[in-house]
Wavefront OBJ file of the C-alpha trace (Angstrom):
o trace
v 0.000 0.000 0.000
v 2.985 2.354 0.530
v 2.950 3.744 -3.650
v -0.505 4.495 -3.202
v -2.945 7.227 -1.370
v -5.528 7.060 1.192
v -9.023 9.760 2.230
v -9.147 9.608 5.480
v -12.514 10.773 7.674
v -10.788 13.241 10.208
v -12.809 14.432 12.972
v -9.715 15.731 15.256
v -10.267 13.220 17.961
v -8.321 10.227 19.379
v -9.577 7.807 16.970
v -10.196 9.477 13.533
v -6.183 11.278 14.431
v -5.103 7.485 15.229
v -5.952 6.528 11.598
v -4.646 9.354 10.242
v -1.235 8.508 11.819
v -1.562 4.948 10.694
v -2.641 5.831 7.032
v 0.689 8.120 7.331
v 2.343 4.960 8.069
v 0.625 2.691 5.321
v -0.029 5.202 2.452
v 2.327 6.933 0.668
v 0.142 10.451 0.528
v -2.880 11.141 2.618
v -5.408 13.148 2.363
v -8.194 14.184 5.532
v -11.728 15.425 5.341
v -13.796 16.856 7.893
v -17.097 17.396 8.491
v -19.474 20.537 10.189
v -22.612 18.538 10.635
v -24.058 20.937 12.972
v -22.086 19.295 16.104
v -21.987 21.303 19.141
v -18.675 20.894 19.353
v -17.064 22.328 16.153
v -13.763 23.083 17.824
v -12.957 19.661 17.153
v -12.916 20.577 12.998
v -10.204 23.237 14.068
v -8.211 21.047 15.825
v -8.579 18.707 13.258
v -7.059 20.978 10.544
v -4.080 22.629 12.403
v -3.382 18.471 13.318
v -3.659 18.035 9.809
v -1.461 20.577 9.074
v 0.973 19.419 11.373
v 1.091 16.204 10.274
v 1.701 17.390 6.789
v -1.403 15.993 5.467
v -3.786 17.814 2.771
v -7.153 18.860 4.561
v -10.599 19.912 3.488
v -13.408 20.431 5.450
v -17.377 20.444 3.770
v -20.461 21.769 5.580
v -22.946 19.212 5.698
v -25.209 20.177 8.824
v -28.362 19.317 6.482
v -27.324 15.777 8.793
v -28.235 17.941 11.831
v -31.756 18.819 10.163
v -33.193 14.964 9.569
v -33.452 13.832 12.461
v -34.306 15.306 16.280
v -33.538 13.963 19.473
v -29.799 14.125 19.222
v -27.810 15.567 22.337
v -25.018 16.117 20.000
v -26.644 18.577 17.565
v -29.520 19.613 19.683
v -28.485 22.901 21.907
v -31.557 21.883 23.845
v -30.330 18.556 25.402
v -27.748 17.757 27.305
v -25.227 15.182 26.802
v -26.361 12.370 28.615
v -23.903 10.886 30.655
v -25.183 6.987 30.660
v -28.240 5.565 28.663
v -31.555 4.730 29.971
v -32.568 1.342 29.560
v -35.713 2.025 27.551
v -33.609 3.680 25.043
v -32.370 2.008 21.708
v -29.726 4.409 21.172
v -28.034 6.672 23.196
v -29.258 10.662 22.445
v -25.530 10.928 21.041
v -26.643 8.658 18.030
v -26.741 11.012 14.800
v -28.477 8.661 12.116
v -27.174 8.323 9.010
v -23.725 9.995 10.165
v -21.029 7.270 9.119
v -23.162 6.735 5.726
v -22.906 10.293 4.386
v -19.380 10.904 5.891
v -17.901 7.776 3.593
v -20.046 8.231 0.912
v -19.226 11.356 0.636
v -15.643 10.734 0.986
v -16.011 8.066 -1.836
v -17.113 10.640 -4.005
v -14.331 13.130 -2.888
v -11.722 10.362 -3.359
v -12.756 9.094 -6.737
v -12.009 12.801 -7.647
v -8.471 12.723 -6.469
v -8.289 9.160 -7.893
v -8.286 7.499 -4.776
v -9.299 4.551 -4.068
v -8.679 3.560 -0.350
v -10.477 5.232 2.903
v -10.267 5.123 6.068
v -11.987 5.672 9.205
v -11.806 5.288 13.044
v -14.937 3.079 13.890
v -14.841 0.582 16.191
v -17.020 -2.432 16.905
v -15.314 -3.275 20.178
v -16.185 0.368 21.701
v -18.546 1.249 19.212
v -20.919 2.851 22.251
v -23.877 1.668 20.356
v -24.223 2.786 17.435
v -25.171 0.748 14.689
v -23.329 2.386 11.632
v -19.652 1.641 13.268
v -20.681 -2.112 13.185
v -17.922 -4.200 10.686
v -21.189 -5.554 8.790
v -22.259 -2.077 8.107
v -18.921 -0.850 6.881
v -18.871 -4.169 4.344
v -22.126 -3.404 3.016
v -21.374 -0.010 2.262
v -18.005 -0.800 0.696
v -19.949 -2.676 -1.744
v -22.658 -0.370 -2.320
v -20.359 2.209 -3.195
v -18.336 0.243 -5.679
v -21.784 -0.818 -7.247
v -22.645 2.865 -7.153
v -19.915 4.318 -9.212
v -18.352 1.259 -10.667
v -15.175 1.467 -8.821
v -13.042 -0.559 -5.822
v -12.607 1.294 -3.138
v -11.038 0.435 -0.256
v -12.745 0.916 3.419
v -9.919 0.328 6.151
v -10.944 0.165 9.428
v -7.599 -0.150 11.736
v -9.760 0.013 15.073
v -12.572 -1.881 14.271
v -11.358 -5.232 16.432
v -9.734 -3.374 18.873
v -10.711 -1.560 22.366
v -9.520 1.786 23.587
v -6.436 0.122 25.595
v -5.078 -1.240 22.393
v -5.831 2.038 20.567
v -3.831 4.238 22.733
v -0.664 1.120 22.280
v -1.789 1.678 18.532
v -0.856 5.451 18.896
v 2.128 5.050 21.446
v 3.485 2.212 18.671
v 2.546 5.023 16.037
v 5.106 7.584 18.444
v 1.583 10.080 18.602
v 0.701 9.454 22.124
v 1.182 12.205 23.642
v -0.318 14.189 20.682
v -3.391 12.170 21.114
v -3.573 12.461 24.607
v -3.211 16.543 24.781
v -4.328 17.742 21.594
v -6.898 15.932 20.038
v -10.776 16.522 20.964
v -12.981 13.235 21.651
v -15.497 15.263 24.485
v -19.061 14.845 24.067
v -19.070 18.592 25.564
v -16.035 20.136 23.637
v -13.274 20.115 26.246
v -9.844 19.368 24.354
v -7.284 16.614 25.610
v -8.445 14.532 28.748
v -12.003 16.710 28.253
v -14.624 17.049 30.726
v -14.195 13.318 32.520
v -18.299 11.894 32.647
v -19.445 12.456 29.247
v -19.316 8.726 27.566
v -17.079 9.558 25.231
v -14.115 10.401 27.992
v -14.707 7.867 30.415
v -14.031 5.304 27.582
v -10.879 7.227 26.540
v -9.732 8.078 30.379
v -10.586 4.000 31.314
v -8.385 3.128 27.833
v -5.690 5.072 28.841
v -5.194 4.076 32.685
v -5.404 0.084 31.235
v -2.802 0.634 28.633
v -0.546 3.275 31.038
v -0.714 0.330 33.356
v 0.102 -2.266 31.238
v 2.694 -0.536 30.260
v 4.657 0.006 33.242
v 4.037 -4.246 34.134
v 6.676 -4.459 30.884
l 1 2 3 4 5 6 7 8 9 10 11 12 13 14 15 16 17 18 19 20 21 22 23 24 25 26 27 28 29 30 31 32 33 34 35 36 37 38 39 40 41 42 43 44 45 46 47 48 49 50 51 52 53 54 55 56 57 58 59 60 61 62 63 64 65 66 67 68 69 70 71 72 73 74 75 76 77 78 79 80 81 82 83 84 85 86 87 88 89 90 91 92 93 94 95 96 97 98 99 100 101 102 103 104 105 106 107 108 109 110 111 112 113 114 115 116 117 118 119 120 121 122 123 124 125 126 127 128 129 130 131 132 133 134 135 136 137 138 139 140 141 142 143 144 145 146 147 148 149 150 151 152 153 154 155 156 157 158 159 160 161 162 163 164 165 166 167 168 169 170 171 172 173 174 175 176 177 178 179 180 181 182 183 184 185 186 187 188 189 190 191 192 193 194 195 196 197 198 199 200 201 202 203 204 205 206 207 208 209 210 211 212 213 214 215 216 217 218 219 220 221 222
C-alpha cells in the first residue's frame, strides 16, 4: 500500500487522528476530510485541521449540517439537550446517536476520493467500543463498501484499523505510532467540547480516560 494514497474521515479526535497517523504509516500520501454537521462541538474541525497541518497531510473540510436537520432527538446537535452521561434502559440508542452519520461521511468521501483518484479510505470506527451505534458495526462498513463500488463502478477500499480493537489497544496503537502524547493533549474526543483529557463523565471520555489508565498500566508491568 505504501505507492498508493488514502481519504481519510478526520474528525480531530483520538480515533479518527489514530488513523490518520496509521494511514501516514501505510499510504504513501494522505489526504483528511472533515465534516461541520451541525455538532456542538465544532472546535474539534479546528483542531482537526491545524493536526492536519501538522502532520503534513492535505485537509478539506465540507459543511454538511443538512445531517443535523433529519433527524431530532440528538444531544449532540440539539443545543436543547444535554449530553447524557449513561443511557436509559428504555432507550435504543443513546441521544448521542446522529443517524445516518457514518453513511454520508464515507459516501461522501467516496465521491471526494474518486475525484483525487483514490481509491482507499479510512476511518476510526470501532465495533469493540462502538458505544452503540449501529453504523460503526464491521457488517455495516462491508455493506457499504460494496454499495459504493456498485454505485460508481469502482473498488474502493474501506480500512478500518480500530474496528477489532478496544480503547487500551488504541492508545498502544498510537504510542506504537510515536503520537501518544499528541493524542492524549491535543486531540478533541469530548461529548461537551473540552480538548485533551475533556470534561471526565461524558461517555465519550470515560471510555478514553478508562483506555488510557489500562494501557498506562500495562505498560509500566513491561
Amino acid at each position: 500500500m505504501n505507492n498508493t494514497s488514502a481519504l481519510v474521515v478526520f474528525s480531530g479526535g483520538q480515533d479518527s487522528t489514530t488513523c490518520l497517523f496509521w494511514a501516514k504509516k501505510h499510504f504513501a500520501k494522505v489526504h483528511a476530510l472533515s465534516f461541520l454537521y451541525g455538532q456542538k462541538h465544532q472546535l474539534e474541525v479546528e483542531i482537526a485541521g491545524s493536526l492536519a497541518r501538522e502532520a503534513g497531510v492535505e485537509w478539506e473540510c465540507m459543511d454538511v449540517s443538512f445531517i443535523s436537520r433529519l433527524s431530532t432527538g440528538c444531544s449532540l446537535t440539539d443545543t436543547s439537550l444535554p449530553i447524557e452521561e449513561q443511557k436509559s434502559d428504555d432507550q435504543a440508542y443513546p441521544t448521542t446517536f446522529v443517524p445516518g452519520r457514518n453513511l454520508f461521511f464515507l459516501s461522501i468521501a467516496a465521491v471526494k476520493a474518486r475525484e483525487l483518484g483514490i481509491h482507499h479510505l479510512v476511518t476510526g470506527v470501532s465495533q469493540t467500543d462502538f458505544s452503540g451505534y449501529p453504523d460503526c458495526r464491521d457488517s455495516f462498513i462491508k455493506s457499504l463498501n460494496v454499495t459504493l463500488n456498485l454505485a460508481m463502478d469502482d473498488q474502493f477500499v474501506i480500512h478500518t484499523p480500530l474496528m477489532w480493537i478496544d480503547k487500551k489497544q488504541t492508545w498502544q496503537m498510537a504510542d506504537e505510532l510515536g503520537v501518544l502524547d499528541l493524542i492524549r493533549h491535543r486531540t478533541l474526543t469530548c461529548y461537551n467540547g473540552i480538548p485533551g483529557d475533556g470534561c471526565g463523565h461524558c461517555p465519550a471520555c470515560r471510555l478514553r480516560s478508562e483506555g488510557l489508565s489500562q494501557y498506562l498500566a500495562s505498560r509500566q508491568e513491561q
